[in-house]
DSSP file (Angstrom, degrees, kcal/mol; ACC not computed):
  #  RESIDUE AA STRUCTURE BP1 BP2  ACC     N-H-->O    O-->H-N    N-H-->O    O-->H-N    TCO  KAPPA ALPHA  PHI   PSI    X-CA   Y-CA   Z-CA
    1    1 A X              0   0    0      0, 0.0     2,-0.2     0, 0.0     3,-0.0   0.000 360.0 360.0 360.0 158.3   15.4    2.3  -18.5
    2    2 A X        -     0   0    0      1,-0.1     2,-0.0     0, 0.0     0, 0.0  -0.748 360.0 -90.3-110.7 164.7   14.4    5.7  -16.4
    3    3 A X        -     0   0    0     -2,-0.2     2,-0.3     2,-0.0    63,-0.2  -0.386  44.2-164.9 -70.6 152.1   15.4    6.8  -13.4
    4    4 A X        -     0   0    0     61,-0.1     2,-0.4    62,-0.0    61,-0.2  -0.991   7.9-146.3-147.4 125.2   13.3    5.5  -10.8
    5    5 A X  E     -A   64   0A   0     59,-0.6    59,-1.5    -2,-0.3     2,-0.4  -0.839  11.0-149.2-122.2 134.3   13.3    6.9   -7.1
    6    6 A X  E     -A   63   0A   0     -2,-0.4     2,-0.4    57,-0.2    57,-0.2  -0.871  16.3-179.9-109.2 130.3   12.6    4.5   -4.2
    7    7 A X  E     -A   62   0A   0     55,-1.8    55,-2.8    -2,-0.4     2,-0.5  -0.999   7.5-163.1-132.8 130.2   11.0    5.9   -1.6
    8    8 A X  E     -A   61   0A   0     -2,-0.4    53,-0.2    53,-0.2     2,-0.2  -0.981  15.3-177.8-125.7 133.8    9.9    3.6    2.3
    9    9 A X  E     -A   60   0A   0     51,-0.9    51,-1.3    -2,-0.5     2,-0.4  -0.553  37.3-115.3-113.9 178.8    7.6    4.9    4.3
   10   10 A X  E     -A   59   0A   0     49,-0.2     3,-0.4    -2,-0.2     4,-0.3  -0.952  37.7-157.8 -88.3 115.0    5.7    4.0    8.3
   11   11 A X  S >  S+     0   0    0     47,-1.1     3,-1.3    -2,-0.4    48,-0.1   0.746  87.5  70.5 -65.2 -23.3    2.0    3.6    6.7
   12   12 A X  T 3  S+     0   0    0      1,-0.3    -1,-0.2    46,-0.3    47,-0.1   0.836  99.0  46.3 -80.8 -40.8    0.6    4.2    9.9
   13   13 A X  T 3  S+     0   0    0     -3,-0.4    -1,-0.3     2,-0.0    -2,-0.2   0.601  88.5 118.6 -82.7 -10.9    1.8    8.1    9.5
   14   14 A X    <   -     0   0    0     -3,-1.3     2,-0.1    -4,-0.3    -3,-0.0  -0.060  59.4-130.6 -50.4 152.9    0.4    8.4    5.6
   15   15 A X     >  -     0   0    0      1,-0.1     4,-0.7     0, 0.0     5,-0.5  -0.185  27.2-100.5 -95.8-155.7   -2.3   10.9    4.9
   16   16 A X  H >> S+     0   0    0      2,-0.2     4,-2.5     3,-0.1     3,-1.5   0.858 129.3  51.5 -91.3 -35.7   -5.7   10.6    3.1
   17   17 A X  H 3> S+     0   0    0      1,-0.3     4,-1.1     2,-0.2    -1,-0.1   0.954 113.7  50.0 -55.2 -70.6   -3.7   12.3   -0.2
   18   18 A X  H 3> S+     0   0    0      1,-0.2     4,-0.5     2,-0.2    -1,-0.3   0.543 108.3  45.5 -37.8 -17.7   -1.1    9.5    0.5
   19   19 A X  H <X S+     0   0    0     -3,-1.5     4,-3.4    -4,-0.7     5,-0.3   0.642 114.3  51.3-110.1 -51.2   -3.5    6.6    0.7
   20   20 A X  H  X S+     0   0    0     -4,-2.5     4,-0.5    -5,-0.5    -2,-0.2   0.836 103.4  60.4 -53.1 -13.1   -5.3    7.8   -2.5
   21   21 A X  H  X S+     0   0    0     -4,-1.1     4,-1.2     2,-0.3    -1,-0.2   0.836 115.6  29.4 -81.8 -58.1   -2.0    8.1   -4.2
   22   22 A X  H  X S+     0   0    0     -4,-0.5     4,-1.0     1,-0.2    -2,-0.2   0.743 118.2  58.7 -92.1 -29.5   -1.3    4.3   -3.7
   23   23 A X  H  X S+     0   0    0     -4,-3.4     4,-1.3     2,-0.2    -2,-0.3   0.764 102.4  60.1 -75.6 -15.7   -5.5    3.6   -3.9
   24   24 A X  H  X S+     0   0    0     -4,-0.5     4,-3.7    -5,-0.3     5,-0.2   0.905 109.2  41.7-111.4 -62.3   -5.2    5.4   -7.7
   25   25 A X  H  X S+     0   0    0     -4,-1.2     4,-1.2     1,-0.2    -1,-0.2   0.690 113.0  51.0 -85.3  -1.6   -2.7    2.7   -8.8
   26   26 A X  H  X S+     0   0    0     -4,-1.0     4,-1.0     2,-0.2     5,-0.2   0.689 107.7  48.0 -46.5 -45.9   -4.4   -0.2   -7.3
   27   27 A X  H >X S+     0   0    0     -4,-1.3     4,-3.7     2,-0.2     3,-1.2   0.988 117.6  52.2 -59.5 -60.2   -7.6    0.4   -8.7
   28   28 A X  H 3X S+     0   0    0     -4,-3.7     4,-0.7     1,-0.3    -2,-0.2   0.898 111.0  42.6 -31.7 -60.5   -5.4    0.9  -12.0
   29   29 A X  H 3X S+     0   0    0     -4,-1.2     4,-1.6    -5,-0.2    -1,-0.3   0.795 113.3  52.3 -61.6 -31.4   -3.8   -2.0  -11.7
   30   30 A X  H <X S+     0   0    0     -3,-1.2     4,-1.6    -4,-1.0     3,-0.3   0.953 100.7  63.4 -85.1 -66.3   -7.2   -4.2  -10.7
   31   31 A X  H  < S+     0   0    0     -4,-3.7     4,-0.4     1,-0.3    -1,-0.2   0.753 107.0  40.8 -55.4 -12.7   -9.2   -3.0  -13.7
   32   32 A X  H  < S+     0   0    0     -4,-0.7     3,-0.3    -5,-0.3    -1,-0.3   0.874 120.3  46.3-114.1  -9.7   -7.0   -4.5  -16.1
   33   33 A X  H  < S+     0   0    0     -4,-1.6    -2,-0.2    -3,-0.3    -3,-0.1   0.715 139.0   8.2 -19.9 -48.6   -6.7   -7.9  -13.6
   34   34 A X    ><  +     0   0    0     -4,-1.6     3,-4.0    -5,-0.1    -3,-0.2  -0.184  62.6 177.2-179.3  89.3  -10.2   -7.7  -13.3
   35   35 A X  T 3  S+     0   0    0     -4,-0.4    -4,-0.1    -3,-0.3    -3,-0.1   0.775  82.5  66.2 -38.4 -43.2  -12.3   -5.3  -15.4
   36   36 A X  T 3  S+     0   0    0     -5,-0.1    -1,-0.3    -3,-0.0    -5,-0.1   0.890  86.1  85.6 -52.3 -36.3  -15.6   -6.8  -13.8
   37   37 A X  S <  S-     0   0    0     -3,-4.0     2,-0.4    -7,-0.1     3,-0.1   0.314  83.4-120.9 -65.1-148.8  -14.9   -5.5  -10.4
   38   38 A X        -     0   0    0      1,-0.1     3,-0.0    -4,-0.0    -1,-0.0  -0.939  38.8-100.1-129.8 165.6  -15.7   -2.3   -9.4
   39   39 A X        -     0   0    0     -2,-0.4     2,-0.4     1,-0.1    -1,-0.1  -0.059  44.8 -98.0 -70.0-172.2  -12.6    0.0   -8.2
   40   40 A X        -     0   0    0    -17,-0.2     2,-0.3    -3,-0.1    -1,-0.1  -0.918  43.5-124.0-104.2 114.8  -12.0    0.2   -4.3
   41   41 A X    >   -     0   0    0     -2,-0.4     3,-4.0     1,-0.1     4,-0.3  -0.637   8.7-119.8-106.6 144.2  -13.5    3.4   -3.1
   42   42 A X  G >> S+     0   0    0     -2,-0.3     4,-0.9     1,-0.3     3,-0.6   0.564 116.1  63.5 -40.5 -36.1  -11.5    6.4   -1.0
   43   43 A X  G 34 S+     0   0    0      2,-0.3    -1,-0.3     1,-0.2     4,-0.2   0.652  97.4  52.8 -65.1 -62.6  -13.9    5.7    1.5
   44   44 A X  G <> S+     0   0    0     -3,-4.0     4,-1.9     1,-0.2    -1,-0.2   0.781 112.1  45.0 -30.1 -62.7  -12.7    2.1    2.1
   45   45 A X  H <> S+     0   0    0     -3,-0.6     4,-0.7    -4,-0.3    -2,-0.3   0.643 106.1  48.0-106.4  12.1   -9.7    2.8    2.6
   46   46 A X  H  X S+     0   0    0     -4,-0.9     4,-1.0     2,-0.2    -1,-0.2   0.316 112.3  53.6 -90.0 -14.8   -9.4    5.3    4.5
   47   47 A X  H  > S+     0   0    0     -5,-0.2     4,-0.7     2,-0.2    -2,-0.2   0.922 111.3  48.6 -80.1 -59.4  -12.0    3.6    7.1
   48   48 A X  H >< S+     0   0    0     -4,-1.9     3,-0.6     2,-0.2    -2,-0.2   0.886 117.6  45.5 -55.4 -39.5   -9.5    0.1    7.0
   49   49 A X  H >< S+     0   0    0     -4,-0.7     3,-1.6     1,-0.3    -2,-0.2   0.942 109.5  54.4 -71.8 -71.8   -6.3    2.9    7.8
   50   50 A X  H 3< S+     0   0    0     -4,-1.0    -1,-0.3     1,-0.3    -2,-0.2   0.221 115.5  35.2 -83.6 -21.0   -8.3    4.6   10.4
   51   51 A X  T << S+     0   0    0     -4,-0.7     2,-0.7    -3,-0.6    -1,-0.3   0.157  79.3 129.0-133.3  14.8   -9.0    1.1   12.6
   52   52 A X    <   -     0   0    0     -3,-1.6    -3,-0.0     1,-0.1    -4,-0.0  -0.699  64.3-114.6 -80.2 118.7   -6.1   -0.5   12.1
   53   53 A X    >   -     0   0    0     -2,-0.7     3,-1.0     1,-0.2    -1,-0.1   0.156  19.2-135.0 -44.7 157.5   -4.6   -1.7   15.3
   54   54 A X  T 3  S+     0   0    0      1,-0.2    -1,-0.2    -3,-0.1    -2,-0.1   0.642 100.2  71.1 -99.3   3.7   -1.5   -0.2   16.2
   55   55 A X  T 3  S+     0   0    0      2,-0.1    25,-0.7    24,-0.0     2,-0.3   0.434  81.1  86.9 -63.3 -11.3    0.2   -2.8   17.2
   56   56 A X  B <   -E   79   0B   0     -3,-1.0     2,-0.5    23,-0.2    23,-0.2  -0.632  68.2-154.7 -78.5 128.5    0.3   -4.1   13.0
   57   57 A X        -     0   0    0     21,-4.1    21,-0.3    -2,-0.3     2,-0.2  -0.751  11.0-170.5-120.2  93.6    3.6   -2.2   11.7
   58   58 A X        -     0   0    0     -2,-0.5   -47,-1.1    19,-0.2     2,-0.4  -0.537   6.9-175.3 -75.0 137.9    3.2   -1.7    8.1
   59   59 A X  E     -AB  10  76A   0     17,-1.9    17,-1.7   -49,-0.2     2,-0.4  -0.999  10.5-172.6-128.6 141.0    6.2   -0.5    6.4
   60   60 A X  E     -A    9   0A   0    -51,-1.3   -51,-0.9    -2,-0.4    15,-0.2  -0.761  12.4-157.2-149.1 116.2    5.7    0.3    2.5
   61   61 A X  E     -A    8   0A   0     13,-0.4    13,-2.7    -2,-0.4     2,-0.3  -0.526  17.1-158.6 -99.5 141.1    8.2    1.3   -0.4
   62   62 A X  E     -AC   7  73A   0    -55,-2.8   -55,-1.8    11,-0.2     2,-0.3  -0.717  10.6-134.9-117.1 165.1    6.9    2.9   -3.1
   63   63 A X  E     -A    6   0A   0      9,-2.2     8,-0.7    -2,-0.3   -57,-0.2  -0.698  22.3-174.7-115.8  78.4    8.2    3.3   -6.6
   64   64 A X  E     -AC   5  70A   0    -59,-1.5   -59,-0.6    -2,-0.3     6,-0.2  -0.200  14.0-141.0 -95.6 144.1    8.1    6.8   -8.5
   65   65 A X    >   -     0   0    0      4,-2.8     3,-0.5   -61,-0.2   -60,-0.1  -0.285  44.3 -88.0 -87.2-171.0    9.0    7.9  -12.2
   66   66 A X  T 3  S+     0   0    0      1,-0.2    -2,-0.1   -63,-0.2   -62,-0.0   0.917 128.7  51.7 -58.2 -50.5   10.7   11.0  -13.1
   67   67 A X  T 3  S-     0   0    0      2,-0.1    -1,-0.2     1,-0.0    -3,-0.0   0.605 119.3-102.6 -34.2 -51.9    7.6   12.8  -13.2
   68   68 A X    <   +     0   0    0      1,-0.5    -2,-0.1    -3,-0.5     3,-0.0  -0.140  69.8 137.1 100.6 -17.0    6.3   11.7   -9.7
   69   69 A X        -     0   0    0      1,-0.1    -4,-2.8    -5,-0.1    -1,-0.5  -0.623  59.9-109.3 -74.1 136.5    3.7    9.2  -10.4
   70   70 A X  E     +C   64   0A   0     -6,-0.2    -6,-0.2   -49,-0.1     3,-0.1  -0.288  40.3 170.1 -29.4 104.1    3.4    6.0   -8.3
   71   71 A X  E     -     0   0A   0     -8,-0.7     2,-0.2     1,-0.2    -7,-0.2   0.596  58.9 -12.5-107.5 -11.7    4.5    3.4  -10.4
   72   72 A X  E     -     0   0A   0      2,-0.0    -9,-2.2     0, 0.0     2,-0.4  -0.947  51.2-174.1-175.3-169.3    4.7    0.9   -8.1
   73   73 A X  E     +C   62   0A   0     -2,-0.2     2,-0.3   -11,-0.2   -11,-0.2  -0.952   2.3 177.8-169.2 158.6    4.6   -0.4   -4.3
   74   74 A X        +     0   0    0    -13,-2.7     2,-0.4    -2,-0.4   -13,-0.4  -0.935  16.0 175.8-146.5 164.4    5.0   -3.5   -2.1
   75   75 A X        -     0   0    0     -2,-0.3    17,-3.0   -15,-0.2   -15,-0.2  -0.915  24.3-132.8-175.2 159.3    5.0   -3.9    1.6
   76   76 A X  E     -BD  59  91A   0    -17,-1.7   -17,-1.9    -2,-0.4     2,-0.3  -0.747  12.1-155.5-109.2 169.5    5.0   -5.9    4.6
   77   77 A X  E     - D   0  90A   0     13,-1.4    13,-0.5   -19,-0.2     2,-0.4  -0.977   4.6-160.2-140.9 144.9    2.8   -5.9    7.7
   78   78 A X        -     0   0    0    -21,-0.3   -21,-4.1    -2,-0.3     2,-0.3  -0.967   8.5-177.7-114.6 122.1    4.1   -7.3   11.2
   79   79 A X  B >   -E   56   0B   0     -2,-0.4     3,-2.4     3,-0.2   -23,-0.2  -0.886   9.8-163.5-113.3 103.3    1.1   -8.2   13.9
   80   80 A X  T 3  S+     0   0    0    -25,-0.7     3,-0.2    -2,-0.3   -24,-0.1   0.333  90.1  53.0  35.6 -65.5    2.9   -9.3   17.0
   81   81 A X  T 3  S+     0   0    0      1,-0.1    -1,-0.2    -3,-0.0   -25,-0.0   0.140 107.9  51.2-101.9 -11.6    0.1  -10.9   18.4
   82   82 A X    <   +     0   0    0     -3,-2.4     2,-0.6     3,-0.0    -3,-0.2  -0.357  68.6 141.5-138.3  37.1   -0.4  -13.1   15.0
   83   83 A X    >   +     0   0    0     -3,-0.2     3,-0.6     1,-0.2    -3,-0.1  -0.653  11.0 146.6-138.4  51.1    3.4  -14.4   14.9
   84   84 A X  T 3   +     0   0    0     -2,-0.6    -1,-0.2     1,-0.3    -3,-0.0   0.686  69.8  28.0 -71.9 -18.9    2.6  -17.9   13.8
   85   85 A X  T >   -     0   0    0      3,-0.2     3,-2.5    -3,-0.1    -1,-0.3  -0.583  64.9-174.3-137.7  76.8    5.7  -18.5   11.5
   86   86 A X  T <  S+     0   0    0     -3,-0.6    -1,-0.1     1,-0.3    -2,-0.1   0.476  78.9  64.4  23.8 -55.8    8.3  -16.6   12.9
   87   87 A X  T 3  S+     0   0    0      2,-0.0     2,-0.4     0, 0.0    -1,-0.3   0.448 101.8  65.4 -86.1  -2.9   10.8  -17.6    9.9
   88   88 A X    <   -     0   0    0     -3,-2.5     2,-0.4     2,-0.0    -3,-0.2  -0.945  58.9-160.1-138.1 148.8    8.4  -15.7    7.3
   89   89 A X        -     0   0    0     -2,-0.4     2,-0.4   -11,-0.1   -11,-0.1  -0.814  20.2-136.8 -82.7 132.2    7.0  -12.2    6.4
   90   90 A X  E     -D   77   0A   0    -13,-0.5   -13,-1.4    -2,-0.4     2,-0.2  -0.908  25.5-175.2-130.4 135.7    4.0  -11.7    4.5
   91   91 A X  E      D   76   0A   0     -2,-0.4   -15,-0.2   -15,-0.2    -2,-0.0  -0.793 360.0 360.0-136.5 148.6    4.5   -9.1    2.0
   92   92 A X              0   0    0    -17,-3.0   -16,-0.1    -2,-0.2   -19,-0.1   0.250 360.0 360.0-135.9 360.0    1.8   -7.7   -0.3
């Protein structure tokens, strides 16, 4: 197994490099889930980042090789306002 660097970040503070970073393996990861779609374009997500209330606190740990590529990533989002089960998180 390789050494593997964990890294968690505030999403809300990412940059556009950073959100392409993590859109790069998503896309990856979706095209061999499901070739037929079409990838998710920078555009997208940089629109969704950009209008997200700020009261949602996304926190998201990423997963790097030796190298520096993203190798994987997980994350939760907290709304506040949307706190219908208390006892649970929902992580993506």
């Amino acid at each position: 197994m390789g050494n593997y660097t964990y890294t968690v970040h505030n999403v809300a503070d990412f940059t556009d490099d950073e959100l392409a970073v993590g859109l790069e393996l998503g896309n990856a990861l979706s095209l061999e889930a499901v070739p037929e779609d079409p990838p998710t374009p920078l555009e997208h997500v940089l629109a969704a980042h950009r209008t997200m209330p700020e009261r949602i606190r996304r926190t998201r740990v990423r997963a790097w090789a030796e190298d520096g590529t993203l190798i994987g990533s997980t994350g939760i989002s907290i709304d506040p306002e949307h706190d219908d089960n208390p006892d649970m998180i929902g992580c993506s």
